[in-house]
PyMOL Python script that loads the backbone (N, CA, C, O; Angstrom):
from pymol import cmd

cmd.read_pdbstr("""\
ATOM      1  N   UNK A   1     -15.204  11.195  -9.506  1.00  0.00           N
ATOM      2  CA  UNK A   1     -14.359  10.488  -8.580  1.00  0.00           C
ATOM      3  C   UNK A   1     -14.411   8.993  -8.893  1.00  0.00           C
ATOM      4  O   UNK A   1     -15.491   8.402  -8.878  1.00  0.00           O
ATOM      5  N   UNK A   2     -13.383   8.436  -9.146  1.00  0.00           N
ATOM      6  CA  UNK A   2     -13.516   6.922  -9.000  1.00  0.00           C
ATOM      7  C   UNK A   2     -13.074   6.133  -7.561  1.00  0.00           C
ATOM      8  O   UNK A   2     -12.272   6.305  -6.642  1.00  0.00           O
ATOM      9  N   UNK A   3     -14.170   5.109  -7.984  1.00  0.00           N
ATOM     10  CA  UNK A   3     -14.541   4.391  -6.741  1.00  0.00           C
ATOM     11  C   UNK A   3     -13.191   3.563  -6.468  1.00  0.00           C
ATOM     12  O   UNK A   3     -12.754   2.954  -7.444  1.00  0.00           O
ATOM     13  N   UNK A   4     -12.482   3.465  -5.273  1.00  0.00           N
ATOM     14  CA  UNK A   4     -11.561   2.453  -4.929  1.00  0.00           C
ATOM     15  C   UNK A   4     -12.169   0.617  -5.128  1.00  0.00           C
ATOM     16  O   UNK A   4     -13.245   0.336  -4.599  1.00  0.00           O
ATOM     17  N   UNK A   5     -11.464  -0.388  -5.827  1.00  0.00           N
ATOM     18  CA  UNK A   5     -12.070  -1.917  -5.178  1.00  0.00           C
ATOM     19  C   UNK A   5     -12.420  -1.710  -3.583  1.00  0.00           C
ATOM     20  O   UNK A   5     -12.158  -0.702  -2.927  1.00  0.00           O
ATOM     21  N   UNK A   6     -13.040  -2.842  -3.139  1.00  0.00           N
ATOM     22  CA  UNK A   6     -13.574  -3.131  -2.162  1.00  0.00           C
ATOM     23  C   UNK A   6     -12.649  -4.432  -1.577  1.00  0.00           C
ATOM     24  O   UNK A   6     -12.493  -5.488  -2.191  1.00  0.00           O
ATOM     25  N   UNK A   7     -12.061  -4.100  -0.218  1.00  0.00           N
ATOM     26  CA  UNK A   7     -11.523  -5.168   0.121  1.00  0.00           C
ATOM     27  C   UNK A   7     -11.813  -5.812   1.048  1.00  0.00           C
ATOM     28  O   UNK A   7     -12.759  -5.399   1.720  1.00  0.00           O
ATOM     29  N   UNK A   8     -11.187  -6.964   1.425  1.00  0.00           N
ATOM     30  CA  UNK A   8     -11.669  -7.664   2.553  1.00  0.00           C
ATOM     31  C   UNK A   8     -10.710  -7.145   3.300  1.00  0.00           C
ATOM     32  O   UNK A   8      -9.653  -6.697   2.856  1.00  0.00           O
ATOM     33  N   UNK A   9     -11.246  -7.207   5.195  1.00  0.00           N
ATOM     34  CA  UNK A   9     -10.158  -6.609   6.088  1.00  0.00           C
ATOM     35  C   UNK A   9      -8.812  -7.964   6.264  1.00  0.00           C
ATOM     36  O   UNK A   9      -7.723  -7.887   6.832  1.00  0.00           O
ATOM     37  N   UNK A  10      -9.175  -8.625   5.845  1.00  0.00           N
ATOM     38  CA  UNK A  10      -7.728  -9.472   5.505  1.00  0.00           C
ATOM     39  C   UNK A  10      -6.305  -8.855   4.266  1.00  0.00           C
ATOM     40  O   UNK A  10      -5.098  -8.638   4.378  1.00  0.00           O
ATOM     41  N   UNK A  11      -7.384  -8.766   3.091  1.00  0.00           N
ATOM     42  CA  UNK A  11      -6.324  -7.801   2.111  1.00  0.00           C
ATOM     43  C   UNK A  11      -6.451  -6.688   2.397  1.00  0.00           C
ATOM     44  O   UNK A  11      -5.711  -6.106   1.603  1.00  0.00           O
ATOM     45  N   UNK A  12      -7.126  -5.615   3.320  1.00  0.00           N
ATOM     46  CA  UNK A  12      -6.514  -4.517   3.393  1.00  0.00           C
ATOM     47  C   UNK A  12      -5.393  -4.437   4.299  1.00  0.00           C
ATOM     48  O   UNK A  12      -4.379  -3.747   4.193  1.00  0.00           O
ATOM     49  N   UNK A  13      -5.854  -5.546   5.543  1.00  0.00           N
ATOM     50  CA  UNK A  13      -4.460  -5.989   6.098  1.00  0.00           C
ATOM     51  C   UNK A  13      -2.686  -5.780   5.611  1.00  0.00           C
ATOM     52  O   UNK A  13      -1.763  -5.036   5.940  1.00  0.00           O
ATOM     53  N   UNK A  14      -2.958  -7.242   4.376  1.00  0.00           N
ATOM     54  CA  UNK A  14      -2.005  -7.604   3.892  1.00  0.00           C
ATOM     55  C   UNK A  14      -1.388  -6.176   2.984  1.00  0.00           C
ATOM     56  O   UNK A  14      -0.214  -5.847   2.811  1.00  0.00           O
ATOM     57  N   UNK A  15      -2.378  -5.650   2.608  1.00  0.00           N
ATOM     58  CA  UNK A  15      -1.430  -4.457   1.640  1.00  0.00           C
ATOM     59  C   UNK A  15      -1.120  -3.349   2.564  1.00  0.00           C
ATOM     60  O   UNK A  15      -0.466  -2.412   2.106  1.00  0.00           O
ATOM     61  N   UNK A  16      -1.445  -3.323   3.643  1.00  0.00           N
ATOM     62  CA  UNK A  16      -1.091  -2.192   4.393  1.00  0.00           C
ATOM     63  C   UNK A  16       0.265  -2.149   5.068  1.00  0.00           C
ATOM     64  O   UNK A  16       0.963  -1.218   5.471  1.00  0.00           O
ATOM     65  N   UNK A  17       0.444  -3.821   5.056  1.00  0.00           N
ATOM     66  CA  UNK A  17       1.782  -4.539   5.466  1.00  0.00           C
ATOM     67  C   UNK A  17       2.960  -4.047   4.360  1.00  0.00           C
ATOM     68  O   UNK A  17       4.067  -3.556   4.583  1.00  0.00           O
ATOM     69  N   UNK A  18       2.316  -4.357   3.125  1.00  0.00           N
ATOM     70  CA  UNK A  18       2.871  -4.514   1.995  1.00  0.00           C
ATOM     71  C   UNK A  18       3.585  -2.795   1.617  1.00  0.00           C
ATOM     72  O   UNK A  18       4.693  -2.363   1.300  1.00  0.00           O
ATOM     73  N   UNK A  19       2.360  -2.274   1.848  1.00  0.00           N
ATOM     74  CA  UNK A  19       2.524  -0.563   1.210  1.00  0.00           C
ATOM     75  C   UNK A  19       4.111  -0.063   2.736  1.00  0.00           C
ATOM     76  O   UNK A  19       5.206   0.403   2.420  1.00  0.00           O
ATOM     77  N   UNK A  20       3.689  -0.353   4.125  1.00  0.00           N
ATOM     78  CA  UNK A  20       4.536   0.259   4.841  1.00  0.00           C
ATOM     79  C   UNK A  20       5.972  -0.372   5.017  1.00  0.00           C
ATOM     80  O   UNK A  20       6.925   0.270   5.458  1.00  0.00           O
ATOM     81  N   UNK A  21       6.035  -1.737   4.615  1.00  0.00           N
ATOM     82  CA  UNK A  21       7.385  -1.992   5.230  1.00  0.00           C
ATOM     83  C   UNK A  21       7.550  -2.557   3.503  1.00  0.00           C
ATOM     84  O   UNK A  21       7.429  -3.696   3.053  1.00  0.00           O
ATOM     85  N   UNK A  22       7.917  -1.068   2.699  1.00  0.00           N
ATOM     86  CA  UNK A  22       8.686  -1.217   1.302  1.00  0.00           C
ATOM     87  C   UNK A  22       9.938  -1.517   1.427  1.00  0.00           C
ATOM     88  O   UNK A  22      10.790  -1.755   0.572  1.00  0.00           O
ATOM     89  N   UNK A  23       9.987  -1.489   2.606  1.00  0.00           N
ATOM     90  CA  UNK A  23      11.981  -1.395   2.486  1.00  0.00           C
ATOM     91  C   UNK A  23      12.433  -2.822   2.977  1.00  0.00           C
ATOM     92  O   UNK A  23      13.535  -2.867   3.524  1.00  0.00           O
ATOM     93  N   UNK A  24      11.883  -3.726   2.878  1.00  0.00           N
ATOM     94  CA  UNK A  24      11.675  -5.220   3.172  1.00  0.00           C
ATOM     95  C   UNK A  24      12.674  -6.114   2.041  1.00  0.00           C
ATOM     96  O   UNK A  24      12.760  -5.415   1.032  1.00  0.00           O
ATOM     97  N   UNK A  25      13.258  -7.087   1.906  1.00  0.00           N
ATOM     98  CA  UNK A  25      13.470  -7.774   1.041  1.00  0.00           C
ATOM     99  C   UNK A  25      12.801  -8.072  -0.216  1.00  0.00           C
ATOM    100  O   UNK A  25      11.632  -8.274   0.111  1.00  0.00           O
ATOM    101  N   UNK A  26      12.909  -8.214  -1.523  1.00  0.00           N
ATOM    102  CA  UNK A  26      11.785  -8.037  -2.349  1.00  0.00           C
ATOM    103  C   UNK A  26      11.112  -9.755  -1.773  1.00  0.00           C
ATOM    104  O   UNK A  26       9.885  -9.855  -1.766  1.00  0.00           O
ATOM    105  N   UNK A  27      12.007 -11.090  -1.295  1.00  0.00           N
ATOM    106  CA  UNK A  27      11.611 -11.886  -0.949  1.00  0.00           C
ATOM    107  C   UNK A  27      10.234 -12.076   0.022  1.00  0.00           C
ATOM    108  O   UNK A  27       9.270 -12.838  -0.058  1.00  0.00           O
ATOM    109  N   UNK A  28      10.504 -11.321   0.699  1.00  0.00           N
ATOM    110  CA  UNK A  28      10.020 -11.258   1.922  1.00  0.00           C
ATOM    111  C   UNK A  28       7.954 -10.629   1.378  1.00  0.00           C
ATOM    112  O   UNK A  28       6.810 -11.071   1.475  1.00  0.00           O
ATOM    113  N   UNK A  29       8.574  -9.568   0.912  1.00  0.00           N
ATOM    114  CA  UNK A  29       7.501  -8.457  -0.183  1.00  0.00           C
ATOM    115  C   UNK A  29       6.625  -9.355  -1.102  1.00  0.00           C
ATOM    116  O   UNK A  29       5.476  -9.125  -1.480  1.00  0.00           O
ATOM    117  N   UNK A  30       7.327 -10.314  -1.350  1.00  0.00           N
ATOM    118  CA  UNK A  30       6.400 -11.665  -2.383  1.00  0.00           C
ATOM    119  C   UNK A  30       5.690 -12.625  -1.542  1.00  0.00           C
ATOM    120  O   UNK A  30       4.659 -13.152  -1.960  1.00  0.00           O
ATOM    121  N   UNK A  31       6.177 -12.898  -0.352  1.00  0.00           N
ATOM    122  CA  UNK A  31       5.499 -13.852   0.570  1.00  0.00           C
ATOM    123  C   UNK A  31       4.406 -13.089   0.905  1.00  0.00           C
ATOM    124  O   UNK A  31       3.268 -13.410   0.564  1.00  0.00           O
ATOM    125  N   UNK A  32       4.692 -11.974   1.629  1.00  0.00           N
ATOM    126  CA  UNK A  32       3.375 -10.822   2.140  1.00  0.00           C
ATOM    127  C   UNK A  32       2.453 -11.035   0.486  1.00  0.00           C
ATOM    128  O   UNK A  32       1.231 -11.150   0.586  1.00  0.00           O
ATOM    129  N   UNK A  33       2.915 -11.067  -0.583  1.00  0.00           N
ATOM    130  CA  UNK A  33       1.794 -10.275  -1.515  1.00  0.00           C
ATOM    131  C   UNK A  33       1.040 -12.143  -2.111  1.00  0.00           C
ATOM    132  O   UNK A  33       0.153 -12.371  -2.933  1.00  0.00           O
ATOM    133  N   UNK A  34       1.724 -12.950  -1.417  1.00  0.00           N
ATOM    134  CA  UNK A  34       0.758 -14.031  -1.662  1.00  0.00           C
ATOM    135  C   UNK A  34      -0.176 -14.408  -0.701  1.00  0.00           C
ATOM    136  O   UNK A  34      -0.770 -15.462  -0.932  1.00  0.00           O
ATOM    137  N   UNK A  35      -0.534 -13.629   0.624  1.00  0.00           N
ATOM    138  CA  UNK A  35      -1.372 -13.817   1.100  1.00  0.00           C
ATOM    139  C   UNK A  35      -2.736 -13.214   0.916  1.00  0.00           C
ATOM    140  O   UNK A  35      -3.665 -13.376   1.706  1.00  0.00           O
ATOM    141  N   UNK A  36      -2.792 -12.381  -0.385  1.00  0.00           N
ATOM    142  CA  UNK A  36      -3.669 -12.289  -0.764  1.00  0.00           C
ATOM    143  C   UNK A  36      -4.700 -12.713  -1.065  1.00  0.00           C
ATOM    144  O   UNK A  36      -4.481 -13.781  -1.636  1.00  0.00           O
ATOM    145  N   UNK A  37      -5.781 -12.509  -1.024  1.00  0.00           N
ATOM    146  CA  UNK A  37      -6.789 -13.477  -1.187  1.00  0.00           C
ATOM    147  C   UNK A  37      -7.795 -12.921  -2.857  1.00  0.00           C
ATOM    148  O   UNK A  37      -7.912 -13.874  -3.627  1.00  0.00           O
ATOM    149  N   UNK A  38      -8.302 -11.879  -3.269  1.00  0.00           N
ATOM    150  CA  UNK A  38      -8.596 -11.489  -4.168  1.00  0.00           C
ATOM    151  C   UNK A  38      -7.992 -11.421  -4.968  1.00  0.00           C
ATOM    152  O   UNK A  38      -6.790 -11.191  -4.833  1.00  0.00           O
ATOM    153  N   UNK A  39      -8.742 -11.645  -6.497  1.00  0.00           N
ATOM    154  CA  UNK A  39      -7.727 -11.037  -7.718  1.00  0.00           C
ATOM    155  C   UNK A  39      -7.759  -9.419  -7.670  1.00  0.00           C
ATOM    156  O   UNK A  39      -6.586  -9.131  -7.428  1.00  0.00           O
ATOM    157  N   UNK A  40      -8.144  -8.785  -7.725  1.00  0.00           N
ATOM    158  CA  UNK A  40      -8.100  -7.236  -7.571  1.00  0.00           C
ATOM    159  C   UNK A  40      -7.457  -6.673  -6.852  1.00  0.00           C
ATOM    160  O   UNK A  40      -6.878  -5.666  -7.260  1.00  0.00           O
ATOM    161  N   UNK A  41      -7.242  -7.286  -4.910  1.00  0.00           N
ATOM    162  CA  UNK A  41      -6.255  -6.702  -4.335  1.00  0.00           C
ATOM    163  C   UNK A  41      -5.399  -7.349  -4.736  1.00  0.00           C
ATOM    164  O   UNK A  41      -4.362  -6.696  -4.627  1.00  0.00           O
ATOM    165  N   UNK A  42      -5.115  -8.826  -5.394  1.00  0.00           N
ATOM    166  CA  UNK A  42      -3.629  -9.085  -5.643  1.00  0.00           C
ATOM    167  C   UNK A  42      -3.225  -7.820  -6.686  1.00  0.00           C
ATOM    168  O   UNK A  42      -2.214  -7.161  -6.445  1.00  0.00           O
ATOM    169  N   UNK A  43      -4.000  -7.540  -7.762  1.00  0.00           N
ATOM    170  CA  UNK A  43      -3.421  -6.650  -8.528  1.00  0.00           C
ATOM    171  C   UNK A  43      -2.778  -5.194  -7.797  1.00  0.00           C
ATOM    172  O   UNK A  43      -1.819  -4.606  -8.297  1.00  0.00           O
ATOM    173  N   UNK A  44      -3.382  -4.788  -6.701  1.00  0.00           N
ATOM    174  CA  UNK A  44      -3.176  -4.033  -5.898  1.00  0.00           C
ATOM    175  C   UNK A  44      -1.426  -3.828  -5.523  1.00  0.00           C
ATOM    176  O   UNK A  44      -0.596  -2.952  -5.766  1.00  0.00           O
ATOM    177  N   UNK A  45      -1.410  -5.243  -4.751  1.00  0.00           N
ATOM    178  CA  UNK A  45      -0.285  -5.737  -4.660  1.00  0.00           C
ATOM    179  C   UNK A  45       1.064  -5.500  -5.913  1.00  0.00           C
ATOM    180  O   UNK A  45       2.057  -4.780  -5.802  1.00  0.00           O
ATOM    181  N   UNK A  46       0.682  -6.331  -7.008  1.00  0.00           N
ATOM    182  CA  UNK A  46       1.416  -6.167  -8.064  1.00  0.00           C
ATOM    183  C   UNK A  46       1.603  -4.658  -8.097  1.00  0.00           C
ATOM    184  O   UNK A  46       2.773  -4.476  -7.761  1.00  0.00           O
ATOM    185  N   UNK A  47       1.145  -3.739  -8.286  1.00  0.00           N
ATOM    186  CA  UNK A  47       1.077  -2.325  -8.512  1.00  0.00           C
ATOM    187  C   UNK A  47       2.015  -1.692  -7.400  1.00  0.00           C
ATOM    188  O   UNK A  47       2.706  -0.702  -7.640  1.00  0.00           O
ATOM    189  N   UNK A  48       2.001  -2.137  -6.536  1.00  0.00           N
ATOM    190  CA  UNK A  48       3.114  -1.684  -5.360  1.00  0.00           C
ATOM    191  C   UNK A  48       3.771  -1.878  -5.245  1.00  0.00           C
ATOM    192  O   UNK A  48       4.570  -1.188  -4.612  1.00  0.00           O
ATOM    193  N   UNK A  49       4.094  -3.283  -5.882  1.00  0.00           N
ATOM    194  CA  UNK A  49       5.667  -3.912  -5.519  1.00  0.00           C
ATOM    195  C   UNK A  49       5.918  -3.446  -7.036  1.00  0.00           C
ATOM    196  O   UNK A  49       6.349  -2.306  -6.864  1.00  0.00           O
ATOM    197  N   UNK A  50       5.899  -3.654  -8.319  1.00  0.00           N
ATOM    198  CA  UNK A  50       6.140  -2.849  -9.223  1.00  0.00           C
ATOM    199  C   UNK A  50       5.459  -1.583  -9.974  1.00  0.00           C
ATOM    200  O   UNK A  50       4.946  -1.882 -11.052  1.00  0.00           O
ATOM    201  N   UNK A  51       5.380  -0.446  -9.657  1.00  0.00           N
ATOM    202  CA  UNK A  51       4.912   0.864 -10.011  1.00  0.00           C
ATOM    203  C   UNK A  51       4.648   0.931 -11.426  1.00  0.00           C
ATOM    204  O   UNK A  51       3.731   1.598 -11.906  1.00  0.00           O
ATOM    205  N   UNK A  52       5.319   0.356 -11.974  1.00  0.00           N
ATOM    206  CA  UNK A  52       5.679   0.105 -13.936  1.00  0.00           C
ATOM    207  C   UNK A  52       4.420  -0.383 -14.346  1.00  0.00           C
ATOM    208  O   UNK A  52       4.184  -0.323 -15.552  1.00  0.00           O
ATOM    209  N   UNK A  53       3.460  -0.911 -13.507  1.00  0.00           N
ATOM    210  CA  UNK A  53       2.871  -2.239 -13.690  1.00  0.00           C
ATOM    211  C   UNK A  53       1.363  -1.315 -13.620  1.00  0.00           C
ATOM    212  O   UNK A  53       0.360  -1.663 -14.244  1.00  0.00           O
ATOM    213  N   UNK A  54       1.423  -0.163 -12.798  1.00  0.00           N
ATOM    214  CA  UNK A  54       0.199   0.353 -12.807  1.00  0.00           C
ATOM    215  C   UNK A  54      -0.500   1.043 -13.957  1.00  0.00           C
ATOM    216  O   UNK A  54      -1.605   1.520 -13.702  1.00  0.00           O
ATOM    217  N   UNK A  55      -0.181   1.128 -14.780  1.00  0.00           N
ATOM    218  CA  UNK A  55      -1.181   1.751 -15.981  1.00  0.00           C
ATOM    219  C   UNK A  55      -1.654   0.243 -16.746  1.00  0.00           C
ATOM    220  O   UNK A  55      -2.247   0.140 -17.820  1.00  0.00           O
ATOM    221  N   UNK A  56      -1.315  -0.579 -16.080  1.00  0.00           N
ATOM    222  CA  UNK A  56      -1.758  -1.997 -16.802  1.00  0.00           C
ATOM    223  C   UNK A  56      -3.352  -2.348 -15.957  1.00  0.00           C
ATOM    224  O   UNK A  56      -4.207  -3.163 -16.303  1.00  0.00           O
ATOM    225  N   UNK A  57      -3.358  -1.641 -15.052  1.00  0.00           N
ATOM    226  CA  UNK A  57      -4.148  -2.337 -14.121  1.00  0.00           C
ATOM    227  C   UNK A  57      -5.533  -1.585 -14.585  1.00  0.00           C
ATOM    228  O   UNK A  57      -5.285  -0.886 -15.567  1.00  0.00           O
ATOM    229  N   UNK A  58      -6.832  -1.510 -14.215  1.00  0.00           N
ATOM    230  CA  UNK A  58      -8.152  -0.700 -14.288  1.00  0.00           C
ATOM    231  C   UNK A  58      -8.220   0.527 -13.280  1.00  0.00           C
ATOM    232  O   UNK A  58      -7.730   0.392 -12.158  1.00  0.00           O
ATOM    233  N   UNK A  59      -8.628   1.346 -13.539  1.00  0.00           N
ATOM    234  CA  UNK A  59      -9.114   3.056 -12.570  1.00  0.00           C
ATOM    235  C   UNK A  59      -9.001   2.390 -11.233  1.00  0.00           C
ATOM    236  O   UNK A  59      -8.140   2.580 -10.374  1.00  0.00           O
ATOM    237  N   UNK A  60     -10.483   1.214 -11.205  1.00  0.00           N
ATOM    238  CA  UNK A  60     -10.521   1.489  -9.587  1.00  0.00           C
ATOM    239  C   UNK A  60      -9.183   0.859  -8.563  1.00  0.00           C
ATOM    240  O   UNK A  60      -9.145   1.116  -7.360  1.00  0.00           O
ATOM    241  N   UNK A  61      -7.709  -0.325  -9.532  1.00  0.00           N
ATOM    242  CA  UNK A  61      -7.177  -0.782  -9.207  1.00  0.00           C
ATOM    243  C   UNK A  61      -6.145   0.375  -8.500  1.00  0.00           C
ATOM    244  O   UNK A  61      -5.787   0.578  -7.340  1.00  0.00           O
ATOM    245  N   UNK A  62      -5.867   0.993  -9.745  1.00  0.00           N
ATOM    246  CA  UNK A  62      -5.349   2.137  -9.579  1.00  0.00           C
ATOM    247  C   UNK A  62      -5.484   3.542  -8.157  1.00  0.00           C
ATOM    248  O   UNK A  62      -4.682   4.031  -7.362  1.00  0.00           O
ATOM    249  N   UNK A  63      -6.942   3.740  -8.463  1.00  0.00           N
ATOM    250  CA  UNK A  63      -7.184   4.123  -7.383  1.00  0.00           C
ATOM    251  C   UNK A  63      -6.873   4.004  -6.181  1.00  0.00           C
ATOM    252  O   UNK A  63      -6.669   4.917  -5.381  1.00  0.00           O
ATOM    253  N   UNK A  64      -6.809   2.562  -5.952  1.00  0.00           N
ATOM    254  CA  UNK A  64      -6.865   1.999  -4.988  1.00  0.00           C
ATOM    255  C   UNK A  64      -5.081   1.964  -4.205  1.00  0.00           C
ATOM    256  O   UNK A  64      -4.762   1.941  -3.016  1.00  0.00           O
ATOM    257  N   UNK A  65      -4.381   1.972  -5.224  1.00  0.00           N
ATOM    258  CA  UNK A  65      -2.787   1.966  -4.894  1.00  0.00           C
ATOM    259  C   UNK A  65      -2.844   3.459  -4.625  1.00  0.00           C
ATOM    260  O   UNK A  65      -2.424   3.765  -3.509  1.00  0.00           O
ATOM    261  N   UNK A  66      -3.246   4.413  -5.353  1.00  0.00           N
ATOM    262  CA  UNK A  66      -2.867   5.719  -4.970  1.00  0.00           C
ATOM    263  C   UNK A  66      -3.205   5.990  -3.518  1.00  0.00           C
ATOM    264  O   UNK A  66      -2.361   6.518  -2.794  1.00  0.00           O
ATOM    265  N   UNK A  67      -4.429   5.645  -3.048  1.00  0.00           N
ATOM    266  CA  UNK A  67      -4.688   5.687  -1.802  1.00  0.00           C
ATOM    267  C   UNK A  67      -3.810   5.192  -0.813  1.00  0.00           C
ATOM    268  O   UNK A  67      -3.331   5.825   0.128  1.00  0.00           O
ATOM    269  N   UNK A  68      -3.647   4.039  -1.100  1.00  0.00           N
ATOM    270  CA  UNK A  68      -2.475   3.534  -0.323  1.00  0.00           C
ATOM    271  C   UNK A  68      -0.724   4.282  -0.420  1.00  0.00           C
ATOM    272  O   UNK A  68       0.146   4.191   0.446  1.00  0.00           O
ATOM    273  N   UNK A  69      -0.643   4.917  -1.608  1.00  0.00           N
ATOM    274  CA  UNK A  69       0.147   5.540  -1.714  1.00  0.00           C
ATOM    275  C   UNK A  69       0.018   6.866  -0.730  1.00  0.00           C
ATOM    276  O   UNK A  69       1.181   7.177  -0.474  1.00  0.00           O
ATOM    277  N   UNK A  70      -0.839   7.744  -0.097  1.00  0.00           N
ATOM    278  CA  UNK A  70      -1.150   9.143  -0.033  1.00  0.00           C
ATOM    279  C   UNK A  70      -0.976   8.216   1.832  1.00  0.00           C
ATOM    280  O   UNK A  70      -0.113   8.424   2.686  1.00  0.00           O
ATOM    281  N   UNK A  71      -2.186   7.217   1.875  1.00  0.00           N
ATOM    282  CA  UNK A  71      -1.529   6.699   3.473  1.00  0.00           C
ATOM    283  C   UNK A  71      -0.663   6.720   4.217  1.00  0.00           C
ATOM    284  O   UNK A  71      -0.783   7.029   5.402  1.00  0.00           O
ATOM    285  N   UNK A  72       0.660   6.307   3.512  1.00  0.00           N
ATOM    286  CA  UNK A  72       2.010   6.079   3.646  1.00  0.00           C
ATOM    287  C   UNK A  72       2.542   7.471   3.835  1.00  0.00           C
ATOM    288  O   UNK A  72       3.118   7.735   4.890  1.00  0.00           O
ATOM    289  N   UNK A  73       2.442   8.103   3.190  1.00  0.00           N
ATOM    290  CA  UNK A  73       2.971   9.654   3.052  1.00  0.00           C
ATOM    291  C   UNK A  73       2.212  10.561   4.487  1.00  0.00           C
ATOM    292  O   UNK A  73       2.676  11.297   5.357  1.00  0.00           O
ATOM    293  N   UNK A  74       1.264  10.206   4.264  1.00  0.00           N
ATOM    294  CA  UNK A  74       0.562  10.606   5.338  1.00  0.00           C
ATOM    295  C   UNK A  74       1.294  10.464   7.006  1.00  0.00           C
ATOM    296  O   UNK A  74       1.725  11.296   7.805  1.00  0.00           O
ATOM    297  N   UNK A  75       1.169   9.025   7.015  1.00  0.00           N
ATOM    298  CA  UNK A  75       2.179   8.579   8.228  1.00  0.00           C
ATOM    299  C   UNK A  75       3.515   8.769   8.877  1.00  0.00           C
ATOM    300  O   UNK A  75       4.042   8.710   9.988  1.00  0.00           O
ATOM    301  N   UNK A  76       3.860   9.083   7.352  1.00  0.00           N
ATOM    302  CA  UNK A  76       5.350   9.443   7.145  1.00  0.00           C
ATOM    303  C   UNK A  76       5.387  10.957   7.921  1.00  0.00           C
ATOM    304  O   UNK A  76       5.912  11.053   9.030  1.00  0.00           O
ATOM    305  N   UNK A  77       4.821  12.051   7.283  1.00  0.00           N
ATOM    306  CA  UNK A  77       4.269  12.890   7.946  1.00  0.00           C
ATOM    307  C   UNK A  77       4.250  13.142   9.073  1.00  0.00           C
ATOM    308  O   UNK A  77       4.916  14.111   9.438  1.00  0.00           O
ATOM    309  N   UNK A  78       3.334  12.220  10.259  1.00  0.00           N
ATOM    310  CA  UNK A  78       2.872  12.408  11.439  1.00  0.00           C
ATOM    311  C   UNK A  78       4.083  12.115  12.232  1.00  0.00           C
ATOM    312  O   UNK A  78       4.555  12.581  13.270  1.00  0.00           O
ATOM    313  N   UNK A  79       4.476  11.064  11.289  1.00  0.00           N
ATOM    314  CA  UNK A  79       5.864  10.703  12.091  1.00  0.00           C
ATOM    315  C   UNK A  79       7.284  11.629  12.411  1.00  0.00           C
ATOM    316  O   UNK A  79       7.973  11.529  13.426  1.00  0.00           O
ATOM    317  N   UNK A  80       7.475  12.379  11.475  1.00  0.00           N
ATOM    318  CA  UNK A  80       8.016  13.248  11.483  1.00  0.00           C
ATOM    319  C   UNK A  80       7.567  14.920  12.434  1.00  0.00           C
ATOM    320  O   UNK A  80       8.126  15.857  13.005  1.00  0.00           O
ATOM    321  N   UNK A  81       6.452  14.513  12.145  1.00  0.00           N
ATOM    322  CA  UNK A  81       5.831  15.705  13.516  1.00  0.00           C
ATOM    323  C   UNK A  81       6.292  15.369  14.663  1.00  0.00           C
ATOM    324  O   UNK A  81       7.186  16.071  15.137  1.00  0.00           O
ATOM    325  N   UNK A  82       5.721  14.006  15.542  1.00  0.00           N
ATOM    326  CA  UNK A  82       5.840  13.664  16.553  1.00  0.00           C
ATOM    327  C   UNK A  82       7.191  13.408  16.957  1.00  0.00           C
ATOM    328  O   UNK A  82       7.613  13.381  18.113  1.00  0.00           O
ATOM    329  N   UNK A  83       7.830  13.221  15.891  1.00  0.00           N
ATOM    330  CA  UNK A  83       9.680  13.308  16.310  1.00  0.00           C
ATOM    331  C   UNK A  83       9.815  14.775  16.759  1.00  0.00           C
ATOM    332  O   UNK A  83      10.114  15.167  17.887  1.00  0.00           O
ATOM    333  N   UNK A  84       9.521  15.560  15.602  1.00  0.00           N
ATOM    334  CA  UNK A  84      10.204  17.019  16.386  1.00  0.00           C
ATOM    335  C   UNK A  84       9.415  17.381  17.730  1.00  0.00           C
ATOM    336  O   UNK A  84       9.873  18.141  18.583  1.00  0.00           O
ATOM    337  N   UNK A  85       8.332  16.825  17.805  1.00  0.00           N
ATOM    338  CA  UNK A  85       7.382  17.195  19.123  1.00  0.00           C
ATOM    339  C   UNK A  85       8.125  17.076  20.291  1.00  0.00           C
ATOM    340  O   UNK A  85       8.252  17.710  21.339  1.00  0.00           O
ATOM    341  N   UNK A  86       8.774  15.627  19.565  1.00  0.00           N
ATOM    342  CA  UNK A  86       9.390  15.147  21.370  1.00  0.00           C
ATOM    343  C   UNK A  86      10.949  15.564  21.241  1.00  0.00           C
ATOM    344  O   UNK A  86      11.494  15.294  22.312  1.00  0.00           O
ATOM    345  N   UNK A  87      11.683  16.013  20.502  1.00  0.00           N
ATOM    346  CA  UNK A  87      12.866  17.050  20.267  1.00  0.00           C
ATOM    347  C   UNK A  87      12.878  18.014  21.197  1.00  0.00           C
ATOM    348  O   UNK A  87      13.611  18.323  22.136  1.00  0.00           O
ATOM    349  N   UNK A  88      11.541  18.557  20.542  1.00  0.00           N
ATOM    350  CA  UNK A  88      11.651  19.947  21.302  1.00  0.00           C
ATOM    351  C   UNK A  88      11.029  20.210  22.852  1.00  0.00           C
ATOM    352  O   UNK A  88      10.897  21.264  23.475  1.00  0.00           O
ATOM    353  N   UNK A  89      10.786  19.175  23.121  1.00  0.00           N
ATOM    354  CA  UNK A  89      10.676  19.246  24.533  1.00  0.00           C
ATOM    355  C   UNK A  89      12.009  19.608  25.625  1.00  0.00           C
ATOM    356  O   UNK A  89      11.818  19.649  26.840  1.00  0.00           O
TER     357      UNK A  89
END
""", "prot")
cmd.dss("prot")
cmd.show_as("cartoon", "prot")
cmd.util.cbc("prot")
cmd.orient("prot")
């Protein structure tokens, strides 16, 4: 198993911002990804806002986007549960 980077709860913040509201302006997506504070989660960053970009990065960088990738999906998910939940009421 490889280990995810280690972030601060500021950049996990900022990429969590970053990973959920993709559908943002890419403008907007560059301001969020300069509040980064690490080089590693910036790479994080880079990797999300361009996908192309991730086999450039190291395992645990990598890692670390996939996770954030599986999050998103995840949510996406629940969200879609709790819609039909309250449908079918």
């Amino acid at each position: 198993m490889v280990t995810m980077i280690e972030l601060t709860p500021h950049d996990a913040g900022v990429l969590s911002r970053l990973v959920q509201f993709h559908g943002l302006p890419i403008e907007r997506r560059l301001e969020i990804l300069n509040e980064i504070e690490s080089p590693d989660a910036r790479q994080v960053g880079e990797a999300v806002l361009d996908p192309a970009k991730l086999s450039e990065f190291s395992e645990p960088v990598r890692a670390t986007v996939n996770r954030y990738q599986e999050w998103l999906e995840n949510n996406k998910r629940l969200a879609r549960r709790r819609r039909r939940a309250i449908r079918s009421r």
